[in-house]
N, C-alpha and C positions, 0 to 999 in steps of 0.2 A: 402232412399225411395226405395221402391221394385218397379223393371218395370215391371209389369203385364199388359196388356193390355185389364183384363177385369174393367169396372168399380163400382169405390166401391159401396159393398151392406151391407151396416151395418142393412138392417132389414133381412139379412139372417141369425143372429148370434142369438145363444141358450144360456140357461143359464152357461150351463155349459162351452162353450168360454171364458164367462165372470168370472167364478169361476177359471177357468187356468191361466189368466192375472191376477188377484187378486192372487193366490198363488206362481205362479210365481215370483210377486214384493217382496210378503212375505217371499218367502222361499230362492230364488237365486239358486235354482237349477231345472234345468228339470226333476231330477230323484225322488226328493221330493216331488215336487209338481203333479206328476205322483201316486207317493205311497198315498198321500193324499186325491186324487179324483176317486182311486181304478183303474185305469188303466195302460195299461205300459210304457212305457217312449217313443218309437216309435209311440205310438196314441198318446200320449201327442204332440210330436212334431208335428205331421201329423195336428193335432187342432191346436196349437200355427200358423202352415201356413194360416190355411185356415182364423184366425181371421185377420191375418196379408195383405190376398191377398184381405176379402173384405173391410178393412177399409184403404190398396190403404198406408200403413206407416207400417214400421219398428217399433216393437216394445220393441225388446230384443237386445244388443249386446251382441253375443254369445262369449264366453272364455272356455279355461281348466276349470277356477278357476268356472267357472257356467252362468249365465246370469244377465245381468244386464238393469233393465228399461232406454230406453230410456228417450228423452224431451219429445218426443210425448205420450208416454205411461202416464208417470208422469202427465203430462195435462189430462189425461184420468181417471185414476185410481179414484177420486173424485166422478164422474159421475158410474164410474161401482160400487161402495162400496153403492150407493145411490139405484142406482138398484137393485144388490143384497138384500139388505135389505128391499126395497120392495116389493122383491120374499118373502123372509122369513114373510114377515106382510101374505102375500095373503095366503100364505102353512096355515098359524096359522089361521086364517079366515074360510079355507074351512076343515077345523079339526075340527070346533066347532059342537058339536053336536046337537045346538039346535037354530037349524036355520040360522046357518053361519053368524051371528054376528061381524060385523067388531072388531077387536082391534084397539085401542085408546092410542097410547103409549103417557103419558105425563109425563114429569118432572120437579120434584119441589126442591126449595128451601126447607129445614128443616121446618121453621116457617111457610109455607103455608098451611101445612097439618092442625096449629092447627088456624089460620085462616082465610085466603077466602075459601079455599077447605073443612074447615068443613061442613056437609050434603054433601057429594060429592058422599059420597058412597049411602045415600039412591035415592039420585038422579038420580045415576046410577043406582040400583034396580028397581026405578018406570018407568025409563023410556026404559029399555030392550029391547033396540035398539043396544046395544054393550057394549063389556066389555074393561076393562078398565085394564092399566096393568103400575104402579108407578114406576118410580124411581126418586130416593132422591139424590142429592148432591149439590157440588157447581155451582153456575152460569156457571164460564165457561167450565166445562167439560159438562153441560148440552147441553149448544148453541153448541159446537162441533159435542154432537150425535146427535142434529137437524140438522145441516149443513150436515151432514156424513149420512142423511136418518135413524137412528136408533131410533131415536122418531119423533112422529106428531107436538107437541107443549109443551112450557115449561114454566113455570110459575116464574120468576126470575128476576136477574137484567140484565141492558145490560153491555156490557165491555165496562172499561175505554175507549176504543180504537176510539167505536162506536162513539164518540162525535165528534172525525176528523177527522174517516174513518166510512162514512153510512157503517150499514149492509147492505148484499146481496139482490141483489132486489128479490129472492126468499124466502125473511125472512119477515114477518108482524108483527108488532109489537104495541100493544097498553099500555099506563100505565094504572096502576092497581088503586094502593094507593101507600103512602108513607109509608115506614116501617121505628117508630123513635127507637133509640136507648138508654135506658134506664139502669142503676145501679140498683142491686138486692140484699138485702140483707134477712140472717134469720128472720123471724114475731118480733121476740124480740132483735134483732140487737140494742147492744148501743146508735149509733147513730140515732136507728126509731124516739126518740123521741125527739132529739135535737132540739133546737130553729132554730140554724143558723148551717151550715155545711161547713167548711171552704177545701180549697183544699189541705191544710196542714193535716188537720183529714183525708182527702181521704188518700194522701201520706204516712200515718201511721201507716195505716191498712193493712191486710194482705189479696192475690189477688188471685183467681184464674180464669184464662183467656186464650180463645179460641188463639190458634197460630196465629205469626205475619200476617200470609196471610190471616188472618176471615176479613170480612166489622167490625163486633165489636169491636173486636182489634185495626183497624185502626182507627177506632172513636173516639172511647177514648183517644188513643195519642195523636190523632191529638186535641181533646180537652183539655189534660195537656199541650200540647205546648203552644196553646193561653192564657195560666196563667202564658207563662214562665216557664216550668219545664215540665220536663221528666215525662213520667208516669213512676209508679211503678214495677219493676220486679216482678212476681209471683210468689208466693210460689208453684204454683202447675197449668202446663200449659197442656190443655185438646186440643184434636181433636176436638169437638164442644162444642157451646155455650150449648147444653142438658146436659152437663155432669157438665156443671160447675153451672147450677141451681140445682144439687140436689145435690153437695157437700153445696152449702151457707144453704139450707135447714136445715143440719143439723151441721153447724157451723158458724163461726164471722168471715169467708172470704166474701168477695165481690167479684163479679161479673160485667159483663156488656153481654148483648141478646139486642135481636130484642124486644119491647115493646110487643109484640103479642104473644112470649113465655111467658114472665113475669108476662102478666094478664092473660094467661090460668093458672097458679102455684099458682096467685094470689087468683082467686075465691076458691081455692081448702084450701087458706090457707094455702101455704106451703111457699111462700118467699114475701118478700114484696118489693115496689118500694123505693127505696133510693131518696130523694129531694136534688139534689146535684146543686151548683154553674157550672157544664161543661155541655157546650152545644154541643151536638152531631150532627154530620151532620145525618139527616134520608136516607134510601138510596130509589130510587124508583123501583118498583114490576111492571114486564110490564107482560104481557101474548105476546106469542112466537110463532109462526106458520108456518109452510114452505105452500105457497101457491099451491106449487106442488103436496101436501099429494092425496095418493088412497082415504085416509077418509076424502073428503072435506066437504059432506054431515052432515056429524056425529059430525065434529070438529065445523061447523056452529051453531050445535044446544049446544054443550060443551063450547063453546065460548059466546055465548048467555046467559047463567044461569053462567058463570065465570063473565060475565061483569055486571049483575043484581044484582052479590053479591060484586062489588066491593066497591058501596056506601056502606053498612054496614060495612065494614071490614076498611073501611077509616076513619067512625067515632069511631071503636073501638083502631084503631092503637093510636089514636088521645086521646083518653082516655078522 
């Protein structure tokens, strides 16, 4: 603890305070993190004090070897990584040329795109109130950049975790629909037109399947276990469930997606549903929200036409 005798004023701290404590953590040196923000190492330090005398704590142990974040910083850094990124939403906001247009950072699961967030984008066109800026991946690295201020709201599942540890009371969270999981194979697949379809025929066939960590993945094992047996090794194991619907397209491998991909490939005619004996657990699709967002306005009304398309998109998952 620093003995200062003025008391802390944490609303006298600038962004750029707050960018020296974040590179600081990152880089572990004074002189780095000095080269990085274009200053010299002597104004670096001169700032590092002054963040330090008004938030009244310590927040570097200083060495030869460079610096090292304290507890107290570490308890901190979370909240300044949220801020910062708030800065960078507002910078991207008053750049826009046509009418400073809030951004909308949302992120989605793969399958969302093809559907509840189908019309998303005309939605966004008509109502030109703000632009909209996507990114795609897995659920939990999604909830992270939500947690980390780097998106507004995310369209996904919650983590296992969530079930016996709530999320953050700064997180809001509603379900969607149920997304079921679904076998896919070519329009003219052997099997399309069998009577009965035994788990033995499943076991026979030749697989190709989204990595052990996919919800798909884990579905489908876990539905060969309940028949007593192992699922199948794959002949050919893909990054996502996208890739492995448009190898079955053009060959006598099997798959397993989210139902919502399957009937989008479906209509088009390109793969068909497989009628199989395993019953998959569906996973459920919540819509994601940090309560705190600059765009509460704008997430209200995004939120609003998300929840309006949820009934539709529940009776299509549903088939």
């Amino acid at each position: 603890m620093i003995g200062d005798p003025l008391k802390p004023r944490a609303g006298r701290l600038r962004v750029r305070h707050l960018l020296l404590v974040q590179r600081l953590a990152e880089l572990g040196s004074m002189r780095k993190a000095a080269e990085s923000l274009n200053v010299t190492q002597p104004a670096a330090s001169a700032m590092l004090k002054e963040v330090e005398v008004q938030l009244g704590i310590s927040l570097f142990a200083r060495s030869r070897a460079g610096v090292t974040p304290t507890d107290e910083c570490r308890a901190l850094l979370p909240r300044i990584r949220i801020v910062l990124n708030e800065v960078d939403a507002l910078a991207g906001d008053l750049r826009d040329p046509l009418g400073h247009r809030p951004v909308v950072r949302l992120g989605t699961v793969p399958h969302a795109h093809l559907g509840i967030l189908r019309g998303l984008a005309a939605h966004c066109a008509a109502a030109g109130q703000f632009r909209l800026r996507l990114h795609e991946g897995p659920s939990p690295l999604l909830l992270e950049m939500l947690l980390a201020g780097e998106l507004d709201a995310v369209v996904g599942r919650l983590p296992a975790a969530s079930v016996s540890t709530p999320l953050p009371a700064d997180i809001h969270h509603q379900q969607l629909y149920e997304e079921p999981m679904w076998v896919a194979c070519r329009v003219n697949h052997r099997l399309s037109n069998a009577r009965s379809i035994t788990v033995d025929d499943l076991g026979a066939c030749d697989w190709v399947l989204p990595s052990r960590e996919s919800l798909s993945r884990r579905a489908l094992e876990d539905a060969f276990l309940l028949h007593g047996r192992a699922a199948p090794a794959p002949l050919i194991e893909v990054s996502s469930f996208v890739y492995g619907l448009e190898m079955v397209a053009d060959s006598n491998l099997l798959t397993v997606a989210p139902g919502t991909a399957i009937r989008t490939r479906e209509r088009h005619g390109l793969v068909g549903i497989l009628k199989t004996p395993l019953r998959m657990t569906p996973t459920s699709i919540y819509w994601m929200r940090r309560r705190s967002s600059a765009a509460n306005r704008v997430l209200d009304g995004l939120e609003q036409w998300v929840l309006r398309n949820r009934r539709k998109e529940g009776r299509t998952a549903r088939g």
